[in-house]
N, C-alpha and C positions, 0 to 999 in steps of 0.2 A: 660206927662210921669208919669209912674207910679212905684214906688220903694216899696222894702223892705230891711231895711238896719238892721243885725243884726251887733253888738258886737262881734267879736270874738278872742279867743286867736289863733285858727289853723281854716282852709278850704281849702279843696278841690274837684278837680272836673275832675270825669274819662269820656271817649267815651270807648268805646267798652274795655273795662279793662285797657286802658292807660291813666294816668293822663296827664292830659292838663292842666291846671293849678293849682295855691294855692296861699296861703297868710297865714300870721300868723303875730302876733297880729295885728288884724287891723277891716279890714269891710268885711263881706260879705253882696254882692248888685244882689237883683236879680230885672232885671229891664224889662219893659214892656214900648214897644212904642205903644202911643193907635192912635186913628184915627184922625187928623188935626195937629198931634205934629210936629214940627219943629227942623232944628238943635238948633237952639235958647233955645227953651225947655231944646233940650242934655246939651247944654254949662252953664242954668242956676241951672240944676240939679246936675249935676258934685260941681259946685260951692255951690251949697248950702250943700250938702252931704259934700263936702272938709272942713267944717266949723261946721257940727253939734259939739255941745260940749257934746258927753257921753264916754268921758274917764276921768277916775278919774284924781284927781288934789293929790298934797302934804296929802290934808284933806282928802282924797275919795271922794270930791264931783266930780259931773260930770262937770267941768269945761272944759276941754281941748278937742281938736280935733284930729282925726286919722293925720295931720298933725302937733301938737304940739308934739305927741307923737313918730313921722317919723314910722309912721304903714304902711300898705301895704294895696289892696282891692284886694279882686275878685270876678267881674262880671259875671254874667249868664243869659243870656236871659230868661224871662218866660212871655211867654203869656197867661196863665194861669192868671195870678193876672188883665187881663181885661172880666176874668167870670164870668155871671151875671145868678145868679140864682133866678131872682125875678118870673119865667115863669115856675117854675116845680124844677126839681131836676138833669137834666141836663142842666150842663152850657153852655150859649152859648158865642161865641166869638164874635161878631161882633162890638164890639166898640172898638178890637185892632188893632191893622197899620197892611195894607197889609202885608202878607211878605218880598217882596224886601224893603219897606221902613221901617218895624220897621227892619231889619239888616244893613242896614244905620244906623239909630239913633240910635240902639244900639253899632255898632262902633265908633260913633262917639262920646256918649257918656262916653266911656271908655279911648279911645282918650284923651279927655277933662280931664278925673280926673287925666290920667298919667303926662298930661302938667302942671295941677297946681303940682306936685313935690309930687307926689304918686305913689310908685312900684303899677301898675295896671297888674293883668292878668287875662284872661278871659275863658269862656268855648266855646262850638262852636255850634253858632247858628243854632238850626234845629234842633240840633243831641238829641239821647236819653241818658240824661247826668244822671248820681250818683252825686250825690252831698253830702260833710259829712262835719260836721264842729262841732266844739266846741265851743256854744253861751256862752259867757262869762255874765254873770251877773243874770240872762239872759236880754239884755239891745236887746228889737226886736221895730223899726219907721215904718209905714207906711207911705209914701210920695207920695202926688198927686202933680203934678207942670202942 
């Protein structure tokens, strides 16, 4: 699986001019199931994201996790982040999960960070989503698991 996990103090995320979901101060996760990933991957991702420490601490340092701080996520599906433009200047997609399976694993992934003890909400897979957020630091991870 593949993530991008900003910092944020606010996110949200509209379909057709209706907000579906948000989060504030916490994580926005936009995630990508690529081709061979497993719920395994979902469950290890979730967990390892639940645990990054880039929230500031007493000192400012980045100590703490979106669960020390009881922050909030919201996920988004993008398959877009498995685009491989090493062949030209359009990207292609073919190292991202099928459709029906990367919306599995992206359920299931979201699933997973709600149950370790994080308000998760999410956007809807497929759809042509607005996305707006306030990256706070700006503190932005790349994550390949």
């Amino acid at each position: 699986m593949r993530a991008v996990v900003q910092r944020v103090s606010q996110a949200q995320v509209h379909v057709a001019g209706q907000k579906i979901g948000e989060c504030g101060p916490g994580l926005m996760i936009l995630i990508c199931a690529m081709q061979g990933d497993s719920p395994d991957q979902a469950r290890a991702m979730a967990a390892k994201i639940s645990k990054l420490r880039i929230f500031k601490d007493e000192a400012g340092k980045m100590n703490r996790s979106v669960l020390d701080i009881g922050g909030s996520a919201l996920v988004v599906s993008q398959f877009t982040l498995a685009g491989d433009t090493s062949r030209g200047n359009r990207p292609g997609f073919s190292t991202a999960a099928p459709p029906d399976q990367g919306k599995a694993l992206y359920e299931q992934f979201a699933a997973d960070l709600a149950a370790l003890g994080i308000p998760t909400q999410t956007g809807e897979f497929g759809a042509d989503m607005a996305v707006s957020l306030v990256n706070d630091g700006p503190v932005t991870l790349w994550i390949d698991l």
